[in-house]
Backbone as CSV, one residue per row, in Angstrom:
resi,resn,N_x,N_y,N_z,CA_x,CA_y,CA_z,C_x,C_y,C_z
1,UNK,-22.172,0.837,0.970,-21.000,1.524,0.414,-21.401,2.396,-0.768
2,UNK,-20.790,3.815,-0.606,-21.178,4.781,-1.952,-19.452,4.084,-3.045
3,UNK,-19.582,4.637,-4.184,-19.079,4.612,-5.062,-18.427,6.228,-5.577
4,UNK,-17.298,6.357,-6.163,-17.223,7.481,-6.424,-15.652,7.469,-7.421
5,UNK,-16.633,8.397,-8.442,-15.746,8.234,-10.197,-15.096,9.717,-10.561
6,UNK,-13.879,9.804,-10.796,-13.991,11.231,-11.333,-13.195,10.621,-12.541
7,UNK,-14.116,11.890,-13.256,-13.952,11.899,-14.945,-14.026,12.878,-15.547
8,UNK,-13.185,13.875,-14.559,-13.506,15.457,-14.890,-12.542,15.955,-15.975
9,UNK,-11.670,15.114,-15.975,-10.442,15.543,-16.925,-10.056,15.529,-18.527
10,UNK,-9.051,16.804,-19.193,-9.199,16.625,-20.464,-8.747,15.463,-21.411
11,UNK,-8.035,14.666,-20.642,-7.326,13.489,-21.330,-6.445,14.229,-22.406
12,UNK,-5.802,15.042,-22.011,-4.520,15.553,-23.460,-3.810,14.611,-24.071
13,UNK,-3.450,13.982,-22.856,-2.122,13.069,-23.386,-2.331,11.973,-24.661
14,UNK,-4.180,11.625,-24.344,-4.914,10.723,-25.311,-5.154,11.353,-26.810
15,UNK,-5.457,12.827,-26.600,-6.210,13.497,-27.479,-5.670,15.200,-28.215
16,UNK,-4.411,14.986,-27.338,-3.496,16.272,-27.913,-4.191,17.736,-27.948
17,UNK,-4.484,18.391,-28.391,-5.118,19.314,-28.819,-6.237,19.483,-29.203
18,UNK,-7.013,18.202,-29.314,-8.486,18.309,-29.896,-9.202,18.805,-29.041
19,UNK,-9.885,19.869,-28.260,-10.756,19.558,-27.224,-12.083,19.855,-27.612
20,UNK,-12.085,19.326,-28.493,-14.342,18.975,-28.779,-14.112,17.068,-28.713
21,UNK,-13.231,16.599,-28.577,-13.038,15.013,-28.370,-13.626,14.902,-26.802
22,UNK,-14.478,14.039,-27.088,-15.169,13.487,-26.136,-14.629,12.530,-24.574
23,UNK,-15.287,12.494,-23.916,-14.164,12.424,-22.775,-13.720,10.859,-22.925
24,UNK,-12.632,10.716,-21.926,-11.914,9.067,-22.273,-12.956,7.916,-21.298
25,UNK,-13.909,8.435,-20.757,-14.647,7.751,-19.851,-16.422,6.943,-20.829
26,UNK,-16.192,7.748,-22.343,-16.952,7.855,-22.837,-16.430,6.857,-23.914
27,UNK,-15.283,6.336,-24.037,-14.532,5.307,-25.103,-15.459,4.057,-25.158
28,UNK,-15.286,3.422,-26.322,-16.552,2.315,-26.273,-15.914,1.311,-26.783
29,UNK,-15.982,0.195,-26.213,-15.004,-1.294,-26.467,-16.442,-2.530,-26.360
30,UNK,-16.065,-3.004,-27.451,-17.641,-4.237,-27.888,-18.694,-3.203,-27.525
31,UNK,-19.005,-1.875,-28.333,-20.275,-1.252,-28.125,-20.733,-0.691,-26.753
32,UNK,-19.697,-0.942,-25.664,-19.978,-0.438,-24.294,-19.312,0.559,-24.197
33,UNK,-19.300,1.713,-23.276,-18.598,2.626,-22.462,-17.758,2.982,-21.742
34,UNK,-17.002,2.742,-21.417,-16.555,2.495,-20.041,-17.112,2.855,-19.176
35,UNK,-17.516,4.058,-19.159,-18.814,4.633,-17.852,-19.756,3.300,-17.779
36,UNK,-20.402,2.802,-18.610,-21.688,2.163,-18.183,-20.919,1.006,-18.033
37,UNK,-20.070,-0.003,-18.267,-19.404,-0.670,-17.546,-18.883,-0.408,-15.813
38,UNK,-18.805,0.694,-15.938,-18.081,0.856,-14.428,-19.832,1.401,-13.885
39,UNK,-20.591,1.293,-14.402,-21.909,1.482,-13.102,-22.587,0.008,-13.349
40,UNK,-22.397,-1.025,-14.314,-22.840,-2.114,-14.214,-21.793,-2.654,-13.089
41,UNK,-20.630,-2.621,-13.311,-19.806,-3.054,-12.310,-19.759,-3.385,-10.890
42,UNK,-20.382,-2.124,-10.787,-20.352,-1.301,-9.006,-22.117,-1.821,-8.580
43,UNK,-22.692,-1.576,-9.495,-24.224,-2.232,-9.127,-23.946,-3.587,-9.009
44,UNK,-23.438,-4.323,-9.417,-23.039,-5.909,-9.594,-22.877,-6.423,-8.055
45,UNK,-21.975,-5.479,-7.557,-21.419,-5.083,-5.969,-21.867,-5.407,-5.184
46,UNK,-23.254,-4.206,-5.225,-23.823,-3.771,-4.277,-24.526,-1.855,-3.571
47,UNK,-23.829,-1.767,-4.894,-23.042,-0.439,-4.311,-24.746,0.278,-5.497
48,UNK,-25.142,1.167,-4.897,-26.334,1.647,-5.632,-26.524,3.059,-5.013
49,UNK,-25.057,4.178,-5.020,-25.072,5.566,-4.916,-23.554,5.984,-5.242
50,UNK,-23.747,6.453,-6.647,-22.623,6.338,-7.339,-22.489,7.928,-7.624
51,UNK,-21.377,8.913,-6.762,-20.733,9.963,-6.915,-19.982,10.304,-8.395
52,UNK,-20.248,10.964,-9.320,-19.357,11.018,-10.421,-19.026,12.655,-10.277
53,UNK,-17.523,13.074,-10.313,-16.862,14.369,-10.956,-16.883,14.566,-12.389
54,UNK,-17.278,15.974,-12.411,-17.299,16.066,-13.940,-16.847,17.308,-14.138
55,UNK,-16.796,17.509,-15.634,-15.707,18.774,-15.789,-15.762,19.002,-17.303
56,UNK,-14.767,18.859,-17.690,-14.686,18.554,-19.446,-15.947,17.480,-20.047
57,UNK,-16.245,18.199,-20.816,-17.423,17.681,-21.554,-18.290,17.308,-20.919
58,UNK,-19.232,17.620,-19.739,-20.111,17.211,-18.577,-21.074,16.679,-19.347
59,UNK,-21.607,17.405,-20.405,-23.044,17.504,-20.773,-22.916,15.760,-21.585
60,UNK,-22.141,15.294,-21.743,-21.867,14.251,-23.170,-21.849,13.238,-21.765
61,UNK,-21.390,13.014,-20.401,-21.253,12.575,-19.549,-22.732,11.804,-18.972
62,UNK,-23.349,13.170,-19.032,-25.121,12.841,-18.479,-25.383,12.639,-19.056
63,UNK,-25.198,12.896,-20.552,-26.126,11.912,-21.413,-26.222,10.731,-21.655
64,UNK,-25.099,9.853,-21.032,-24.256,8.421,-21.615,-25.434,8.165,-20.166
65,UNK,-25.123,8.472,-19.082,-25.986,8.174,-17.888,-27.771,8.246,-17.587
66,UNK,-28.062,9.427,-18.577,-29.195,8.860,-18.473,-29.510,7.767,-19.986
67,UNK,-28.930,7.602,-20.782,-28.856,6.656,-22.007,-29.450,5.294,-21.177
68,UNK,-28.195,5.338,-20.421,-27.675,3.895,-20.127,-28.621,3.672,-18.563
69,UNK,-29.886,4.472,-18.313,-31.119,4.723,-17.425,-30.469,4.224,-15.710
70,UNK,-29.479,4.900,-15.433,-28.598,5.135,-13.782,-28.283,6.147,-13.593
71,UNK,-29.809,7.334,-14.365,-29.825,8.674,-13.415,-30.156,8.386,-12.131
72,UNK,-30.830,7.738,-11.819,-31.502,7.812,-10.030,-30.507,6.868,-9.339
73,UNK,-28.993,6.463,-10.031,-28.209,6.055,-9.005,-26.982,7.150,-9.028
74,UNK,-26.497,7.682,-9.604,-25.664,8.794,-9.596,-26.236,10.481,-8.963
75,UNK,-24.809,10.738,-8.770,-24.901,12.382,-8.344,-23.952,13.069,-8.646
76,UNK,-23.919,13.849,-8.999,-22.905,14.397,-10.211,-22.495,15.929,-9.197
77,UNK,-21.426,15.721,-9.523,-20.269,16.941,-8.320,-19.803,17.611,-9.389
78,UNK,-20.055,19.087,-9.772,-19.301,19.613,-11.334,-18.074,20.243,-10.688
79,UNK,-16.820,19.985,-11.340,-15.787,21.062,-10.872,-15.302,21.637,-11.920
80,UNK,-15.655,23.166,-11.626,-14.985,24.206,-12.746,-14.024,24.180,-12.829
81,UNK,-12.612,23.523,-11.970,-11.205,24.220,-12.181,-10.609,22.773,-12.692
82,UNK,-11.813,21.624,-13.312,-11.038,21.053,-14.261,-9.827,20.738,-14.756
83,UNK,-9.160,21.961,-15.564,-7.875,21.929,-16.281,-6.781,22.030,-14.643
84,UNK,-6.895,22.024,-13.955,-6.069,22.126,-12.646,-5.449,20.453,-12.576
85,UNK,-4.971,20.054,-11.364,-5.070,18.953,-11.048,-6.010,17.945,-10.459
86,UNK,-6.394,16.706,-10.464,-7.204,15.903,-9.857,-7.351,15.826,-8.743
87,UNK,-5.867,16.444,-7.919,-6.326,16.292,-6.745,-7.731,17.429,-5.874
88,UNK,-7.819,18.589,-7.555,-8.960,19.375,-6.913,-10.443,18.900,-7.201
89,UNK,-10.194,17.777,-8.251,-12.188,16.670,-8.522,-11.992,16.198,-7.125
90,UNK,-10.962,15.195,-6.323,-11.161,14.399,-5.440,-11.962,15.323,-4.233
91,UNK,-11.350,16.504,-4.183,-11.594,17.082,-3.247,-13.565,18.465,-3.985
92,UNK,-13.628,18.254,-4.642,-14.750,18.452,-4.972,-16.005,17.744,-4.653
93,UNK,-15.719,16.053,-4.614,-16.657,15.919,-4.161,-16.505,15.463,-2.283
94,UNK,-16.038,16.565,-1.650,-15.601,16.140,-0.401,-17.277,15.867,0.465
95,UNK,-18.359,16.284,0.115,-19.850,15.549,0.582,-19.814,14.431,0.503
96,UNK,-19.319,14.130,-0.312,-19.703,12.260,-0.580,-18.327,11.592,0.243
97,UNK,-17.354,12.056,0.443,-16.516,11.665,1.013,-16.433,11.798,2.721
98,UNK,-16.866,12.527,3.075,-17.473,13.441,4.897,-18.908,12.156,4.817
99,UNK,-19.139,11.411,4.250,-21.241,11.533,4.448,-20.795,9.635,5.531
100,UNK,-20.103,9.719,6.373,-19.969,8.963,7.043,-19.996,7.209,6.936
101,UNK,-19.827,6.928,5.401,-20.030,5.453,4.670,-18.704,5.350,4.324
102,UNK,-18.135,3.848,3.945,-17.515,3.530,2.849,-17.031,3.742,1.688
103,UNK,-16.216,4.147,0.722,-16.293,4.904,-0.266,-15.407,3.812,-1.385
104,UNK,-16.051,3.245,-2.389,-15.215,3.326,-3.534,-15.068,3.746,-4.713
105,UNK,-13.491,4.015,-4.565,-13.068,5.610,-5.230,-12.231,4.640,-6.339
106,UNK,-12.665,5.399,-7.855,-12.578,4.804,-9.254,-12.015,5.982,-10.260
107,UNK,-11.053,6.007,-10.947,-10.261,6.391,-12.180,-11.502,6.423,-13.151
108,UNK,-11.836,7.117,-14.184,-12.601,6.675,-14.997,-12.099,6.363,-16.446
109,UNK,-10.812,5.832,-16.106,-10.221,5.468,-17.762,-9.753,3.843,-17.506
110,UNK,-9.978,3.413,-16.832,-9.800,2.239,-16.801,-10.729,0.849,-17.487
111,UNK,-10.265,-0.361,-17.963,-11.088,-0.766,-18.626,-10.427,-2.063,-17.914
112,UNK,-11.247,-3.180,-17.203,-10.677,-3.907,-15.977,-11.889,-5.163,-15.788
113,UNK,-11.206,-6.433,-15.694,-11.901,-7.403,-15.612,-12.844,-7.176,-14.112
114,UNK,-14.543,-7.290,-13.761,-14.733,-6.733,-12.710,-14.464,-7.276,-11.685
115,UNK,-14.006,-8.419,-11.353,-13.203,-9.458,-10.120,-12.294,-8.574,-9.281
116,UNK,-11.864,-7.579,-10.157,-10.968,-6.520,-9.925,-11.617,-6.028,-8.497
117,UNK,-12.844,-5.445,-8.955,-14.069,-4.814,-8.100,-13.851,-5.599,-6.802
118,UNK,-14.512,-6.843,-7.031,-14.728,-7.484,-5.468,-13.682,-8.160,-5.344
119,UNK,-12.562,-8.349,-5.703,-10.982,-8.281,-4.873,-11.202,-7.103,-3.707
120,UNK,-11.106,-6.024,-4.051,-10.649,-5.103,-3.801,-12.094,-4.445,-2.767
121,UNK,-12.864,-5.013,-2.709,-13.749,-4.420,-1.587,-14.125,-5.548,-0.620
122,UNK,-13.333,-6.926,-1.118,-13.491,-8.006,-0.281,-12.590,-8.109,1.500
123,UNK,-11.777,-7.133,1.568,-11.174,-7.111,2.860,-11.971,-5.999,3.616
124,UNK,-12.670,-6.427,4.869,-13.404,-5.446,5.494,-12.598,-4.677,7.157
125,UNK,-13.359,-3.368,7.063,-12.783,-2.575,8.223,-11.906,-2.156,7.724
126,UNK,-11.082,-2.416,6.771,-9.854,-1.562,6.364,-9.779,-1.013,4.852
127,UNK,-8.987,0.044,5.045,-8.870,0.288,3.042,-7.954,-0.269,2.467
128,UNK,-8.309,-0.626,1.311,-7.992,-1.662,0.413,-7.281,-0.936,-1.124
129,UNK,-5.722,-1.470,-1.570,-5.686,-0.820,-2.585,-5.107,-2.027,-3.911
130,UNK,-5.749,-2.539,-4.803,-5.262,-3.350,-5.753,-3.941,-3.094,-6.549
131,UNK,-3.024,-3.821,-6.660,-1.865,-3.696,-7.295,-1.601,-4.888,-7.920
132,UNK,-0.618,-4.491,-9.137,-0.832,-5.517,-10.242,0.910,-5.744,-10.140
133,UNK,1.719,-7.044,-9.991,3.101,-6.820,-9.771,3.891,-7.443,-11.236
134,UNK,2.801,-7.553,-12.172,3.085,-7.632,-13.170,3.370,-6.326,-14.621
135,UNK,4.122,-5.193,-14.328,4.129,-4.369,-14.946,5.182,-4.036,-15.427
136,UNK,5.260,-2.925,-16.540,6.143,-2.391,-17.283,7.402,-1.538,-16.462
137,UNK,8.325,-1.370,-16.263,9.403,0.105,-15.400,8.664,0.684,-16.026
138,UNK,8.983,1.963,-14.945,9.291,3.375,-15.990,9.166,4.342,-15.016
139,UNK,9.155,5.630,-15.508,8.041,6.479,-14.612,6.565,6.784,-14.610
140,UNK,6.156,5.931,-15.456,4.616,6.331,-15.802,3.430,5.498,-14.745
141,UNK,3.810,4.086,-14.305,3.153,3.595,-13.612,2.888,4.391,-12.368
142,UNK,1.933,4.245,-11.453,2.159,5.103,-10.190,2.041,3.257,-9.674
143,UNK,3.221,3.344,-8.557,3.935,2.016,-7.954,2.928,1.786,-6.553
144,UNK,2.499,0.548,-5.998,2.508,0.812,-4.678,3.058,-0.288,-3.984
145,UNK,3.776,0.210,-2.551,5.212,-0.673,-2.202,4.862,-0.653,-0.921
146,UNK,5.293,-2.434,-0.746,4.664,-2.628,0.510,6.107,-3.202,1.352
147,UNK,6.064,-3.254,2.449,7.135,-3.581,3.531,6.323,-4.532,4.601
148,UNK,6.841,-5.949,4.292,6.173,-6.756,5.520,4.649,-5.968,5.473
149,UNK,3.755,-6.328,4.385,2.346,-5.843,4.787,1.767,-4.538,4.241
150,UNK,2.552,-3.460,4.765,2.343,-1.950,5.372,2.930,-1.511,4.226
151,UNK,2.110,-0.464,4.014,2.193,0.352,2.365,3.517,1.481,2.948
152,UNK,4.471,1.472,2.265,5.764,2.616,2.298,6.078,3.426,1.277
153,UNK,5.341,3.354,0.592,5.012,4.549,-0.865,4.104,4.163,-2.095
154,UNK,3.643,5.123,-2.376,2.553,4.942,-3.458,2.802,6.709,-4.198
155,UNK,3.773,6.319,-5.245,3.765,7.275,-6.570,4.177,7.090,-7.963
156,UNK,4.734,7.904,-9.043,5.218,7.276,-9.838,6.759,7.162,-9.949
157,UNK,7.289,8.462,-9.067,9.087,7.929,-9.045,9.048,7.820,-7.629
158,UNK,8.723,6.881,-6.658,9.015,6.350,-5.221,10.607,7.399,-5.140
159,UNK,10.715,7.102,-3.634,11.573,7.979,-2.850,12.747,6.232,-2.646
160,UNK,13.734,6.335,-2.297,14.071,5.074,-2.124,13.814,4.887,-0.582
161,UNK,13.028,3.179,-0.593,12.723,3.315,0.590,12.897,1.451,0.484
162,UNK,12.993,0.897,1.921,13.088,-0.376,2.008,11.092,-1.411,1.700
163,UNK,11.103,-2.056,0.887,9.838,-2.448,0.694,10.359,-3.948,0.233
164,UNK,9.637,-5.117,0.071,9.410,-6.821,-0.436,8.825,-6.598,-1.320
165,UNK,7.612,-5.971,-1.411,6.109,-5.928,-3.013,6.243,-4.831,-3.426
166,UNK,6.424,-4.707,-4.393,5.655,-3.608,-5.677,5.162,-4.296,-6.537
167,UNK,4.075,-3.174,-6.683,3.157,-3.592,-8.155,2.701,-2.063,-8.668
168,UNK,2.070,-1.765,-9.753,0.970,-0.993,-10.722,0.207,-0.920,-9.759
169,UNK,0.046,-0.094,-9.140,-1.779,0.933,-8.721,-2.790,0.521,-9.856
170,UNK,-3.974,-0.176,-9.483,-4.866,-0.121,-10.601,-6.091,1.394,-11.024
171,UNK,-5.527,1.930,-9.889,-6.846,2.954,-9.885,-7.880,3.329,-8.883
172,UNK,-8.091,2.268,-8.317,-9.289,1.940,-7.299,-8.381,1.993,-5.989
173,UNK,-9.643,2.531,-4.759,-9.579,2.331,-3.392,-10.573,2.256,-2.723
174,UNK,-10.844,0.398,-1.930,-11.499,1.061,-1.095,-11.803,1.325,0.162
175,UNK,-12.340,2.698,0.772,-11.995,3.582,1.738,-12.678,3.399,2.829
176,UNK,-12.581,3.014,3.693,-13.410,2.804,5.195,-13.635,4.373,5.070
177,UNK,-14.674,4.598,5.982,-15.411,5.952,6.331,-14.026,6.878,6.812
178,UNK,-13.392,6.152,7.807,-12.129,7.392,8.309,-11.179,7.780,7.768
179,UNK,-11.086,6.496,6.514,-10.089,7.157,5.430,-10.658,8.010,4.363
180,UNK,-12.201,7.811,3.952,-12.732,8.626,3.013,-12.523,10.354,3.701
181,UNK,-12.748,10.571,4.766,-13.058,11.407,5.725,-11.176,12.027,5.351
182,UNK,-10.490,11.264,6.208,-9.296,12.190,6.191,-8.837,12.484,4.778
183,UNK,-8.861,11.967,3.201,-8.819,11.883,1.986,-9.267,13.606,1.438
184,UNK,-10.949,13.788,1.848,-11.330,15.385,2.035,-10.827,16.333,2.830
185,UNK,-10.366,15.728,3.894,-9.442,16.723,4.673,-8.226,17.184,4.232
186,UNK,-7.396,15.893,3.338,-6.084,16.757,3.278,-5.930,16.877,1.505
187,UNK,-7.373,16.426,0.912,-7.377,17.305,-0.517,-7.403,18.644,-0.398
188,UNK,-8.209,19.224,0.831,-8.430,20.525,0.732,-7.172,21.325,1.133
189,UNK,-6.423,20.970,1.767,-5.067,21.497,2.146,-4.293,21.562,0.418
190,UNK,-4.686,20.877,-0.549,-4.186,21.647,-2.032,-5.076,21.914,-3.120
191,UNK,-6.027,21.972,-2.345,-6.996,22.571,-3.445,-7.207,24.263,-3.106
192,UNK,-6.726,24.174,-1.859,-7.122,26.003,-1.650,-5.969,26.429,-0.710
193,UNK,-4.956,26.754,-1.386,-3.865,27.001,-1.096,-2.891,26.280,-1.146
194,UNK,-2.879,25.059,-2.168,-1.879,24.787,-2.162,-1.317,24.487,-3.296
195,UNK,-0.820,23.235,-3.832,-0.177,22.837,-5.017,-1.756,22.171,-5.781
196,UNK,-2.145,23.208,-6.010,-3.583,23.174,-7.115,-3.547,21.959,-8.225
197,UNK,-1.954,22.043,-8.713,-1.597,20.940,-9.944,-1.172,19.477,-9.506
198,UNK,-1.187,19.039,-8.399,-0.746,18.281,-7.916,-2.374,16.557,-8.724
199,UNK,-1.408,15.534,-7.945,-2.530,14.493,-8.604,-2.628,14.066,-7.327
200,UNK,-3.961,13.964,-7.162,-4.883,12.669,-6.155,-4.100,12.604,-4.931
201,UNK,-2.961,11.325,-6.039,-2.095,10.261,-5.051,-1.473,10.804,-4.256
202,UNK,-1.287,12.288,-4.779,0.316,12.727,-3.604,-0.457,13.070,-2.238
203,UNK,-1.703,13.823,-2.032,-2.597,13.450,-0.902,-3.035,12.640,-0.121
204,UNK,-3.417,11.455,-0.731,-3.860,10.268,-0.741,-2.241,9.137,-0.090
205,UNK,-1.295,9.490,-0.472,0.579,9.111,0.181,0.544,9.978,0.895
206,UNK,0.251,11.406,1.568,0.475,11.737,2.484,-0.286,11.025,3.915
207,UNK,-1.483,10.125,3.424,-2.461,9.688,4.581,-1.368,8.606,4.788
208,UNK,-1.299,7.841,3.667,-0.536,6.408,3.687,0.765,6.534,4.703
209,UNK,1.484,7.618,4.421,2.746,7.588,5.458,2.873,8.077,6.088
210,UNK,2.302,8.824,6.860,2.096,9.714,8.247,1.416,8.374,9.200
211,UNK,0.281,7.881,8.763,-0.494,7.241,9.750,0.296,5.970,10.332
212,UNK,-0.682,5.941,11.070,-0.384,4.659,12.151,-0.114,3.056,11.347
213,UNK,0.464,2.115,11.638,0.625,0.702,10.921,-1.252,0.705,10.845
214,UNK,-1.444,0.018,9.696,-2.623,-1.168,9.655,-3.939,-0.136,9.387
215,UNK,-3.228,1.108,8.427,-4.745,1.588,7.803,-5.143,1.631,6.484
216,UNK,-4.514,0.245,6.100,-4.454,0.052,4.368,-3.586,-1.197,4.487
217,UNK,-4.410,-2.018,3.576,-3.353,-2.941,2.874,-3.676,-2.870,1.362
218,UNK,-2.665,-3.948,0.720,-3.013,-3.938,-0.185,-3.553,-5.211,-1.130
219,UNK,-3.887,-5.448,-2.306,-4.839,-6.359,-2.768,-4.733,-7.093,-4.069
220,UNK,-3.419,-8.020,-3.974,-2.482,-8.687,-5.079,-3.780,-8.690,-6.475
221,UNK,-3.634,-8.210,-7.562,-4.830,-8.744,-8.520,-3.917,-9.141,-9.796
222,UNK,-2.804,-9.780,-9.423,-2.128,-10.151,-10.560,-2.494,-11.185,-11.240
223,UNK,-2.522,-11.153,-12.907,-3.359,-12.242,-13.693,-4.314,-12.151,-13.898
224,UNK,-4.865,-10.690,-13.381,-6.479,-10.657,-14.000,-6.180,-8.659,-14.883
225,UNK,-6.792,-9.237,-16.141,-6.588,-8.248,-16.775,-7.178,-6.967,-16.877
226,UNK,-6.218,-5.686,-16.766,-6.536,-4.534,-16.968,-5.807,-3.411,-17.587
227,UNK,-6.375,-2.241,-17.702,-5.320,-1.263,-18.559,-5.986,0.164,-18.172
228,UNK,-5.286,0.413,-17.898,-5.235,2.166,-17.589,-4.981,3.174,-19.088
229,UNK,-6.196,3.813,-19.637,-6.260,4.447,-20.908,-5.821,5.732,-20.918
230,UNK,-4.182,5.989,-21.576,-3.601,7.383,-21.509,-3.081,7.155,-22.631
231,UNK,-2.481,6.562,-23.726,-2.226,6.907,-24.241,-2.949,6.211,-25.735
232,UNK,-2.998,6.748,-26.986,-3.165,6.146,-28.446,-3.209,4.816,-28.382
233,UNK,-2.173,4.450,-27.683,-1.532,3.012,-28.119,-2.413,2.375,-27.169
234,UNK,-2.467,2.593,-25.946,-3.782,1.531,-24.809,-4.736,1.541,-25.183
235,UNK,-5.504,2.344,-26.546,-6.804,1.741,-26.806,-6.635,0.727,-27.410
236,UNK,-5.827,0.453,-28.798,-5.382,-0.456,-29.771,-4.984,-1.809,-27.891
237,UNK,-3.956,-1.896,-27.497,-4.150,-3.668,-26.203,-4.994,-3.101,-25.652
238,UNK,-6.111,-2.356,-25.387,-7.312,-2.374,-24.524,-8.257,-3.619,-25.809
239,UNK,-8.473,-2.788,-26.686,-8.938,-3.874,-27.861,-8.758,-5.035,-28.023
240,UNK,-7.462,-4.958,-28.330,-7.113,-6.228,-28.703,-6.009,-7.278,-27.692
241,UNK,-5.961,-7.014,-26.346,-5.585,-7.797,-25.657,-6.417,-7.827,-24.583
242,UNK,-6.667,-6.764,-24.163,-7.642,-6.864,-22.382,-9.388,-6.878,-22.549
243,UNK,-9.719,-6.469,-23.413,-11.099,-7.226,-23.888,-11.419,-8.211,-23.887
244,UNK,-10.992,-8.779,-24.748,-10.781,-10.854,-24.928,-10.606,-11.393,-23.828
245,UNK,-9.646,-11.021,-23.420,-9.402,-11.455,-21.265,-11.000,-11.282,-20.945
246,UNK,-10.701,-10.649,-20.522,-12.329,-10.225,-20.126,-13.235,-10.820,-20.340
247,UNK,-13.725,-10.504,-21.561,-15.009,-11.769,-22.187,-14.410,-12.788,-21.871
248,UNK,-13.286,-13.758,-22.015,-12.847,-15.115,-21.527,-13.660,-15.334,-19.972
């Protein structure tokens, strides 16, 4: 199985206006990275060909990577149109996604107990998506909602639809070869001509609800701690609540 991170983005919402601030993939909790956490992680695995998107601040990116000596496991996909939406990194690195393997596909602001990891790559032949059903309302979470099993939306304001489970999207998927495969196929349908600003997921929900029953489930990880880093305030409980988890 390849691995694959994008961390191409400016993080505004974290960093407002600063943009010589260093990227959010580059944040350091007990002296670590999050980058070099998430390649100790994925090596932990198994996984030893690790795709990273880059964009904003690239150069500060490779340096943390060769620092942290997992140049000769990474390959670095640069995308210039950056300030666009994510759904045009996903589809940037569409080689690594076409190259006929497994794919797990990683957020790079996340800071996540790694059990998380092999939850979530422990169901085989199918893609796998972790959800946490312990979360906040709002509109900020992106939700994913299951019906008897079968995923019936994955965004942040769902459509109303009949579902039993919701939980928090943690970030992660992972992708059997035919889902990595169709993922590049219908990024490129908005990366070049289409809704350029769009995120990931709304591509990634178009596979989910068009297709056939039984090409995704999903992967309860409730009780094991994590946090998705967007705003000021998630570094302060990344610190001081989901760290400590962690080391525990």
């Amino acid at each position: 199985m390849k691995a694959l991170i994008l961390a191409a983005g400016v993080g505004t919402r974290l960093f407002g206006d600063d943009d010589k601030a260093s990227p959010k993939s580059l944040l350091r909790f007990a002296g670590k990275s999050l980058m070099a956490r998430h390649i100790e992680n994925l090596t932990a695995v198994g996984v030893d060909e690790i795709g990273l998107v880059l964009g904003y601040q690239e150069e500060e990116i490779k340096a943390e990577i060769h620092a942290i000596g997992a140049t000769d496991k990474v390959t670095f996909f640069h995308n210039p149109r950056f300030c666009e939406g994510s759904v045009v990194s996903m589809w940037t690195a569409r080689d690594l996604l076409t190259a006929g393997e497994g794919v797990f596909f990683m957020d790079a602001d996340v800071l996540y107990d790694p059990e998380i990891v092999e939850r979530t790559i422990e169901p085989t032949g199918i893609t796998s998506f972790p959800y946490d059903r312990e979360f906040e309302a709002g509109d900020e979470p992106v939700k994913f909602m299951l019906e008897k099993g079968r995923p019936v939306e994955f965004r942040k304001v769902p459509d109303e639809v009949s579902y039993d489970t919701v939980g928090e999207w943690v970030g992660f998927i992972s992708m059997t070869p035919k889902f990595a495969k169709a993922v590049a196929k219908q990024t490129e349908k908005y990366a070049i001509g289409g809704d350029v600003y769009a995120p990931y997921e709304d591509a990634v929900r178009d596979l989910l609800l068009e297709a056939e029953d039984g090409i995704a489930v999903g992967v309860d990880i409730t009780g094991l701690p994590w946090i998705e880093i967007d705003f000021p305030e998630d570094i302060d409980r990344a610190e001081k609540e989901i760290l400590p988890a962690i080391a525990d």
